[in-house]
Biopython code that builds the backbone (N, CA, C, O; Angstrom):
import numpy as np
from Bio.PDB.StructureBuilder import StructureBuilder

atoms = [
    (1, "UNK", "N", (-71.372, -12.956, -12.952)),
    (1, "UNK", "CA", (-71.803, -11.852, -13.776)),
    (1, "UNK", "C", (-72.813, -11.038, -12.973)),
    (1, "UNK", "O", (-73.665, -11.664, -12.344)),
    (2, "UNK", "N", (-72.805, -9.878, -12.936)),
    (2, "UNK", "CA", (-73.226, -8.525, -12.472)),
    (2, "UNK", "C", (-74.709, -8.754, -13.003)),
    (2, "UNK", "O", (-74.963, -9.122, -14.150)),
    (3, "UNK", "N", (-75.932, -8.410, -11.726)),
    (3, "UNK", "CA", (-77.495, -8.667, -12.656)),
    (3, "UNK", "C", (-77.612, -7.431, -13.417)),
    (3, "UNK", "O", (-78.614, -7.220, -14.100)),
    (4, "UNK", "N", (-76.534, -6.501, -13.334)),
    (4, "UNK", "CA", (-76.558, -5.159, -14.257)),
    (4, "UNK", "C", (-75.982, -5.719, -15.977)),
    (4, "UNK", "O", (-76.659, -5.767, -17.004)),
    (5, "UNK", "N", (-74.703, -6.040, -15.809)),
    (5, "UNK", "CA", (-74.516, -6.846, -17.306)),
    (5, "UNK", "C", (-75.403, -7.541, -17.468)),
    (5, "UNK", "O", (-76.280, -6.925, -18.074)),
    (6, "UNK", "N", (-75.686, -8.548, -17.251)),
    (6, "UNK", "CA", (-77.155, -9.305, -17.724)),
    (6, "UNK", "C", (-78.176, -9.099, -18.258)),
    (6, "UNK", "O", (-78.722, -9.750, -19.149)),
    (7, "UNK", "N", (-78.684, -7.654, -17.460)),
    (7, "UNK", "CA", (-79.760, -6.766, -18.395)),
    (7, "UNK", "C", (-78.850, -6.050, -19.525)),
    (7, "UNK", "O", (-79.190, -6.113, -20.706)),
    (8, "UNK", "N", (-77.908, -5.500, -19.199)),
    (8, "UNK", "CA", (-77.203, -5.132, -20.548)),
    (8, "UNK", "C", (-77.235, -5.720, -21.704)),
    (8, "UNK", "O", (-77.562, -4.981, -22.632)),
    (9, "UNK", "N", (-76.910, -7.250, -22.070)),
    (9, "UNK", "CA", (-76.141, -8.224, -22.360)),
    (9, "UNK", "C", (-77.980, -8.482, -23.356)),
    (9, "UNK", "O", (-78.200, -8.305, -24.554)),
    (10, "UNK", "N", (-79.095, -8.996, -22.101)),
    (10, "UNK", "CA", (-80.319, -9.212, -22.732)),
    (10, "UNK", "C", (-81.088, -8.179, -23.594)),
    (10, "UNK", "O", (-81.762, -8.555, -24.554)),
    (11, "UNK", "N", (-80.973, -6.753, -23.212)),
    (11, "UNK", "CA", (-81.000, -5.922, -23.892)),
    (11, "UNK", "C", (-80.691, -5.287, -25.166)),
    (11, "UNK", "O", (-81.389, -4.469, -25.765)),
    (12, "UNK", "N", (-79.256, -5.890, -25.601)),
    (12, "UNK", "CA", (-78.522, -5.874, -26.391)),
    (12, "UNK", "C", (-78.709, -7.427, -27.166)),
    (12, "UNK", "O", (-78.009, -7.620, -28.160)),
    (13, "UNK", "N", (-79.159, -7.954, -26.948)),
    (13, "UNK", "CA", (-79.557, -9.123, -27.847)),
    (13, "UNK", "C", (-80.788, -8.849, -28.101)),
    (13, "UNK", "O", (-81.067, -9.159, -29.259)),
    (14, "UNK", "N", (-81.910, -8.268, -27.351)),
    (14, "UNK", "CA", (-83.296, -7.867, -27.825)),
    (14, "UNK", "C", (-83.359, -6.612, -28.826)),
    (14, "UNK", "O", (-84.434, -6.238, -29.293)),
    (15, "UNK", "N", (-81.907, -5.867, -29.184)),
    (15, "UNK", "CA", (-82.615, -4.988, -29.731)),
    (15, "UNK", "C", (-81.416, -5.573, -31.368)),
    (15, "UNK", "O", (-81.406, -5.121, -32.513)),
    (16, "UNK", "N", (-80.740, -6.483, -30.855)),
    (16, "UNK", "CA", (-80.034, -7.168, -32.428)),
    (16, "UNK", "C", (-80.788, -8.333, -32.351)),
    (16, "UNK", "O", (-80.602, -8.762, -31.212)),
    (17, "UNK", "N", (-81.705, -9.236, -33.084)),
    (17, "UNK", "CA", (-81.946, -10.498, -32.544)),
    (17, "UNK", "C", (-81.677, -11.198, -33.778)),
    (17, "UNK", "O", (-81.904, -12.408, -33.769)),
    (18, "UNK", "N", (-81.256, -10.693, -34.797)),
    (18, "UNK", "CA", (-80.379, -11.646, -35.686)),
    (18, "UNK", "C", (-78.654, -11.901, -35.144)),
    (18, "UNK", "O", (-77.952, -12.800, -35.607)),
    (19, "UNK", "N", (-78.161, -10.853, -34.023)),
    (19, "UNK", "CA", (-76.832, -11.248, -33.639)),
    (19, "UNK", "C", (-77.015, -12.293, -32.542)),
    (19, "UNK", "O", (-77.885, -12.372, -31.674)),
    (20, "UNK", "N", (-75.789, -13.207, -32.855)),
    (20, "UNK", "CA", (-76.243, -14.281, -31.645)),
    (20, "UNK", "C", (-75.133, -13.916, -30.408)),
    (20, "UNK", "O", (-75.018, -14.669, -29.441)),
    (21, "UNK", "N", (-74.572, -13.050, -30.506)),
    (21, "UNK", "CA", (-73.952, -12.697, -29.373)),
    (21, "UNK", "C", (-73.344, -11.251, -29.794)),
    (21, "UNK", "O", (-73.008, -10.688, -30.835)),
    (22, "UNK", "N", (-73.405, -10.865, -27.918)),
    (22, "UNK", "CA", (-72.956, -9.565, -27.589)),
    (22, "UNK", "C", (-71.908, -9.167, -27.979)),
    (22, "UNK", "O", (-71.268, -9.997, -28.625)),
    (23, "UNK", "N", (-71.193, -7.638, -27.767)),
    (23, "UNK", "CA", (-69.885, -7.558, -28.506)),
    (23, "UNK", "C", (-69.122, -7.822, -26.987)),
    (23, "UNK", "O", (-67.935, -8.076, -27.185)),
    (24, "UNK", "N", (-69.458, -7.831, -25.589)),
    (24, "UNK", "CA", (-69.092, -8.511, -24.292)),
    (24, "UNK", "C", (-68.189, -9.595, -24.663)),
    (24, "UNK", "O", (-66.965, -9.716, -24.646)),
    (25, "UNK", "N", (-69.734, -10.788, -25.205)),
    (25, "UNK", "CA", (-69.637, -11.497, -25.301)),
    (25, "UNK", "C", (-68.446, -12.487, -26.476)),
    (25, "UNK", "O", (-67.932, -13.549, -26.123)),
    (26, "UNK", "N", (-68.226, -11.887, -27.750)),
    (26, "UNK", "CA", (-67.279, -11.529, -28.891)),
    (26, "UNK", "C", (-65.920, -10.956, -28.330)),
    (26, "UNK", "O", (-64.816, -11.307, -28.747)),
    (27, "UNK", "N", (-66.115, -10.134, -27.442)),
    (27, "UNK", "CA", (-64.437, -9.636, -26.854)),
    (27, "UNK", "C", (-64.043, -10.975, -26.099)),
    (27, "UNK", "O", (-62.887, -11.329, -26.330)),
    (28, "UNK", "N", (-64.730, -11.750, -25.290)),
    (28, "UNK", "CA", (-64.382, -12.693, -24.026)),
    (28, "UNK", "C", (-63.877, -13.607, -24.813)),
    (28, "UNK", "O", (-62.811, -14.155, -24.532)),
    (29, "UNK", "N", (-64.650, -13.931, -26.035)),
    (29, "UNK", "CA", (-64.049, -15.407, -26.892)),
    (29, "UNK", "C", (-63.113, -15.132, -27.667)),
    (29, "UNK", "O", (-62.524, -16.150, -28.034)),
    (30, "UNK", "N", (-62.544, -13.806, -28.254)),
    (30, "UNK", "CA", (-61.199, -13.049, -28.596)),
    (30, "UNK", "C", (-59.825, -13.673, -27.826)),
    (30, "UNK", "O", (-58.868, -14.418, -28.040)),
    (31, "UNK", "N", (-60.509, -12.712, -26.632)),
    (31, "UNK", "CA", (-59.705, -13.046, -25.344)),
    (31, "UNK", "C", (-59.330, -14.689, -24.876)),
    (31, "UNK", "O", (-58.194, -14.845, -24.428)),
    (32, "UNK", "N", (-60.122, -15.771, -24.948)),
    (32, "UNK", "CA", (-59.842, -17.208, -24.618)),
    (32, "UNK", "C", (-59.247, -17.565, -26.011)),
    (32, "UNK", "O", (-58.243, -18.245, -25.799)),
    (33, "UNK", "N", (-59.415, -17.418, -27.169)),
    (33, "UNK", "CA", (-58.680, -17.988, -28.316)),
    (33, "UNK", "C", (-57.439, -17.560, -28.210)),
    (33, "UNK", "O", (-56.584, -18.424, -28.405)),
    (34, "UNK", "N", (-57.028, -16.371, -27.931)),
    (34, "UNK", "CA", (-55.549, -15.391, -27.932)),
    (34, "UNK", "C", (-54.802, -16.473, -26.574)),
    (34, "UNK", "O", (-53.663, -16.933, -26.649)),
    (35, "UNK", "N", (-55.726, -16.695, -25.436)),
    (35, "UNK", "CA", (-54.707, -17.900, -24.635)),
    (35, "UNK", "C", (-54.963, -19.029, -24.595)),
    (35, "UNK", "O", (-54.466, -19.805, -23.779)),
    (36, "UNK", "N", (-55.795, -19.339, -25.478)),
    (36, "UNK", "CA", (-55.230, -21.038, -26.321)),
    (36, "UNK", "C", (-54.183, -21.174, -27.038)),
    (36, "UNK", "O", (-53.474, -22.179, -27.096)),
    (37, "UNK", "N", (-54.002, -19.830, -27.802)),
    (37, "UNK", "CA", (-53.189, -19.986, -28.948)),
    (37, "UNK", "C", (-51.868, -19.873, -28.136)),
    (37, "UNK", "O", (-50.938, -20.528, -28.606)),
    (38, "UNK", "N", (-51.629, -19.212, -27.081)),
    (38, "UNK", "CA", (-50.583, -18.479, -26.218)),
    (38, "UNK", "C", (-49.929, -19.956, -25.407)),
    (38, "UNK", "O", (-48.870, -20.535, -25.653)),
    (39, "UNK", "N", (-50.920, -20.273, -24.437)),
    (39, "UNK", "CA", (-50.875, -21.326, -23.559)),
    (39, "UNK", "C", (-51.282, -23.009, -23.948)),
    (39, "UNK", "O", (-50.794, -24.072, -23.561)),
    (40, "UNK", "N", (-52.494, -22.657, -24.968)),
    (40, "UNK", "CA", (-53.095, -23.997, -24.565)),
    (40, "UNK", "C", (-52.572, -24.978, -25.551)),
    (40, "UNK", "O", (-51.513, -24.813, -26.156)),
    (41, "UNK", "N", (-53.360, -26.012, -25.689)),
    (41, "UNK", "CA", (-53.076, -26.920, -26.827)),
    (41, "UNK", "C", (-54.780, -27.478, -27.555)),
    (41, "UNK", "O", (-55.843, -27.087, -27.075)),
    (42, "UNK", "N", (-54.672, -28.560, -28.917)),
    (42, "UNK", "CA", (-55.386, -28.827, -28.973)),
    (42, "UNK", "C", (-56.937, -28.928, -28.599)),
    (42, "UNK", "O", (-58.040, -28.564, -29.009)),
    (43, "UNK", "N", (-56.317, -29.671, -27.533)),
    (43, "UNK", "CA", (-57.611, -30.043, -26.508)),
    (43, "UNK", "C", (-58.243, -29.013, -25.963)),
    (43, "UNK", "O", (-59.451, -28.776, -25.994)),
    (44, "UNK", "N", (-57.289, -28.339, -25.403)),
    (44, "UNK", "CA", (-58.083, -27.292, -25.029)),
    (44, "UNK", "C", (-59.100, -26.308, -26.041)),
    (44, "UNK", "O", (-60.173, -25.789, -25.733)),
    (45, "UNK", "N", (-58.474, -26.259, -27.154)),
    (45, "UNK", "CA", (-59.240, -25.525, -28.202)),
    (45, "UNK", "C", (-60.511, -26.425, -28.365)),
    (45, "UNK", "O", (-61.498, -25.731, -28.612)),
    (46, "UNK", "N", (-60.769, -27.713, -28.303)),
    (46, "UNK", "CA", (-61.578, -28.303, -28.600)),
    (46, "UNK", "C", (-62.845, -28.103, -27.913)),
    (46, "UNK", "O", (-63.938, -27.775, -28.375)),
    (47, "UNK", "N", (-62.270, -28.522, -25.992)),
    (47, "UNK", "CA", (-62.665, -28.070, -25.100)),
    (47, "UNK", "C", (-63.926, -27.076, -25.371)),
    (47, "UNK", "O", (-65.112, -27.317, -25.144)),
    (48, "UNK", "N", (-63.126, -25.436, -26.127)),
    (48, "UNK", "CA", (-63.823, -24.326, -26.344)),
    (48, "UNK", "C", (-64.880, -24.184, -26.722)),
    (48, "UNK", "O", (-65.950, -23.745, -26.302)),
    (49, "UNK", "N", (-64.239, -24.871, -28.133)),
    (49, "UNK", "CA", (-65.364, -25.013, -29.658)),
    (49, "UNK", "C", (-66.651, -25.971, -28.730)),
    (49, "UNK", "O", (-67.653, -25.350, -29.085)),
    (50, "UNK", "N", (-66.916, -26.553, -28.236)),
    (50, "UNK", "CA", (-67.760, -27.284, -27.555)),
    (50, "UNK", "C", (-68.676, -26.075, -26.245)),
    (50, "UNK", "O", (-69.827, -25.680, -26.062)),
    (51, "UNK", "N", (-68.011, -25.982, -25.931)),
    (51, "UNK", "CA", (-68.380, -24.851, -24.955)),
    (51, "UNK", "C", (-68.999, -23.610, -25.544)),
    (51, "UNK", "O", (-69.771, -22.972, -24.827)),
    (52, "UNK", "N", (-68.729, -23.164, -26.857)),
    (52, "UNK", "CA", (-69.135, -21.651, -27.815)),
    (52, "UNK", "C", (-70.598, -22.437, -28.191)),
    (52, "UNK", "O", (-71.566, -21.843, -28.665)),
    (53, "UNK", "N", (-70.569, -23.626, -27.941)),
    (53, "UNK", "CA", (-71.693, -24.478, -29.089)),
    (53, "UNK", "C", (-71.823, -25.212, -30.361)),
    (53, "UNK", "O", (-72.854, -25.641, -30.877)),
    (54, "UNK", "N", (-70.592, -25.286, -30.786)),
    (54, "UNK", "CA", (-70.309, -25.856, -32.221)),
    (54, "UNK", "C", (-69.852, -27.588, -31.878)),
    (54, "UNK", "O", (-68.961, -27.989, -31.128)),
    (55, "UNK", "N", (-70.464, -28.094, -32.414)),
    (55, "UNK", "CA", (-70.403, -29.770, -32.156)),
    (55, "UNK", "C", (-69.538, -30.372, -32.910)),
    (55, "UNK", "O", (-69.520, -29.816, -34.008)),
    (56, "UNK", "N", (-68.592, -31.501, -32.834)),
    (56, "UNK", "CA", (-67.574, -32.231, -33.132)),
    (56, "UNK", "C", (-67.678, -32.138, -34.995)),
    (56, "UNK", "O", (-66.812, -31.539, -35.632)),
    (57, "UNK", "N", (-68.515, -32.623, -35.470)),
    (57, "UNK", "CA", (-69.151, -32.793, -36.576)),
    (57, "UNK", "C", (-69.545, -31.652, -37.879)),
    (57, "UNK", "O", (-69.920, -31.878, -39.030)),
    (58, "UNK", "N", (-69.268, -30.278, -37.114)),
    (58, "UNK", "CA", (-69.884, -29.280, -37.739)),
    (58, "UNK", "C", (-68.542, -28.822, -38.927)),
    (58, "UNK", "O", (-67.423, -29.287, -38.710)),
    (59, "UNK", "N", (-68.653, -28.365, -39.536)),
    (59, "UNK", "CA", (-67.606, -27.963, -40.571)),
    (59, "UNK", "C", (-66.857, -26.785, -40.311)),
    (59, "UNK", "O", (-65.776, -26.420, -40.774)),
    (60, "UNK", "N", (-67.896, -26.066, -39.194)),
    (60, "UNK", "CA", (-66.394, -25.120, -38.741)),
    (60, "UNK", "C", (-66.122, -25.488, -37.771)),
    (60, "UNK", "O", (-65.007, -25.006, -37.574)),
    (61, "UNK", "N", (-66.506, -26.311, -36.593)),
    (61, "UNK", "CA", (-65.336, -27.051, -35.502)),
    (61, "UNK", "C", (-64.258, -27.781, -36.388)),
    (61, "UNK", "O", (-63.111, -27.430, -36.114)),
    (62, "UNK", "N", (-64.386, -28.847, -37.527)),
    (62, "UNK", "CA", (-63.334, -29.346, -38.271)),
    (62, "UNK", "C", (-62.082, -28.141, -38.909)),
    (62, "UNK", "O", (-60.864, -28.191, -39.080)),
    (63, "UNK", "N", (-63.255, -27.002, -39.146)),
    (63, "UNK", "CA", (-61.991, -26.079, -39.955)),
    (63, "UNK", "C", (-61.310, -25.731, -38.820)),
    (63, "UNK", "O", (-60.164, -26.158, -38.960)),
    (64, "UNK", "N", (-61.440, -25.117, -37.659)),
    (64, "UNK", "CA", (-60.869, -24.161, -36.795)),
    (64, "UNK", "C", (-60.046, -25.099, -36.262)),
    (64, "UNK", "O", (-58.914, -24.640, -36.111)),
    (65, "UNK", "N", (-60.176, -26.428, -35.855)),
    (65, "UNK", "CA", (-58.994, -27.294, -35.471)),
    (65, "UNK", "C", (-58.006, -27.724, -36.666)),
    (65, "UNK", "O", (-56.943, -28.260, -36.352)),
    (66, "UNK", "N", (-58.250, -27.553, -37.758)),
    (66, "UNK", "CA", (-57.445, -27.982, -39.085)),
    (66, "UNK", "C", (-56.388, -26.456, -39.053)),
    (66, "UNK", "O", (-55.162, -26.482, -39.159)),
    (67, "UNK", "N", (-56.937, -25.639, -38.941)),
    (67, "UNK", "CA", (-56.299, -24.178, -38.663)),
    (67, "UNK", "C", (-55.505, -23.657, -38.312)),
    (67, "UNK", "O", (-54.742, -22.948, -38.969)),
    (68, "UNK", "N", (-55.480, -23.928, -36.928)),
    (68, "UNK", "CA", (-54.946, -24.389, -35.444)),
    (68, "UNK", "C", (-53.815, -25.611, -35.500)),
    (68, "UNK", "O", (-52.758, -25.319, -34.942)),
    (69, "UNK", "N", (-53.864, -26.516, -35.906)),
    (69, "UNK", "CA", (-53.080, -27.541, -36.279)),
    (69, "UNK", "C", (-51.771, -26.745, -37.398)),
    (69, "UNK", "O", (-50.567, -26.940, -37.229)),
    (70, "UNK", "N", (-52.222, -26.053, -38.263)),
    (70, "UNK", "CA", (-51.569, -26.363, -39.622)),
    (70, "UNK", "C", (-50.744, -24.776, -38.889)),
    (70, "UNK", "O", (-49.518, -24.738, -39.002)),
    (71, "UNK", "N", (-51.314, -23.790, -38.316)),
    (71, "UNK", "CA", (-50.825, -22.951, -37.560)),
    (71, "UNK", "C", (-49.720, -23.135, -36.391)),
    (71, "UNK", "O", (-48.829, -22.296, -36.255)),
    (72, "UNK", "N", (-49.810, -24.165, -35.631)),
    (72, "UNK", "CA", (-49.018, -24.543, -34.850)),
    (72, "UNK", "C", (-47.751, -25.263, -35.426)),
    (72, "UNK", "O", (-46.625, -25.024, -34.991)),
    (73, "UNK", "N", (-48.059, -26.372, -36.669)),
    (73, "UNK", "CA", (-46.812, -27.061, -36.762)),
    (73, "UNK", "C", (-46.037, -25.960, -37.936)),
    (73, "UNK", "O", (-45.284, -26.532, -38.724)),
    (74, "UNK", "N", (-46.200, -24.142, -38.129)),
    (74, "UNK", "CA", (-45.313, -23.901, -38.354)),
    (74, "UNK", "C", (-44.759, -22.667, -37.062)),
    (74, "UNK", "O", (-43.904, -21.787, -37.164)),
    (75, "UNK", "N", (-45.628, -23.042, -35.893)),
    (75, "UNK", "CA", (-45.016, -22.197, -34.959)),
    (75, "UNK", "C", (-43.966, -22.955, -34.482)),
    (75, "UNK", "O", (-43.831, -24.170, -34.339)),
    (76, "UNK", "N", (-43.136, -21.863, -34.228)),
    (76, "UNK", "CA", (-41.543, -22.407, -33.245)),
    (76, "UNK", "C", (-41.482, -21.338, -32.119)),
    (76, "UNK", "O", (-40.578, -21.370, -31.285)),
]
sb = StructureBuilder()
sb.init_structure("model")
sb.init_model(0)
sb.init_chain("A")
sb.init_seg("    ")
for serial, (resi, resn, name, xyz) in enumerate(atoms, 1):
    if name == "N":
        sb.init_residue(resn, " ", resi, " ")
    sb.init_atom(name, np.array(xyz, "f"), 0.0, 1.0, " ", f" {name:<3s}", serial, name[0])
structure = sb.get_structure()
């Protein structure tokens, strides 16, 4: 990452500081869910949800893999 986005990015969180992320930041995790859903599997979604910050335990890591699941077994 560019030390120009960065100040962007900090800037833009200093002047929302009830948003917990950038709209950068909101397009990129758009973008990785659209090729989980495309490419990945499970795990990998899990992978994510861990990585965004949401812990095994939380009620929306349970929903978004229940989601995802119930989404897939009617994809063909």
């Amino acid at each position: 990452m560019s030390k120009e986005k960065e100040i962007r990015d900090a800037i833009e969180r200093e002047k929302h500081p009830e948003r917990k992320r950038t709209r950068a930041e909101i397009r990129s995790i758009e973008r990785e869910i659209a090729r989980i859903w495309r490419d990945g599997d499970e795990k990998d979604l899990m992978r994510f949800l861990r990585g965004i910050g949401l812990k095994d335990e939380s009620p929306d890591f349970v929903r978004a893999v229940s989601v995802f699941r119930s989404l897939r077994a009617g994809k063909h």
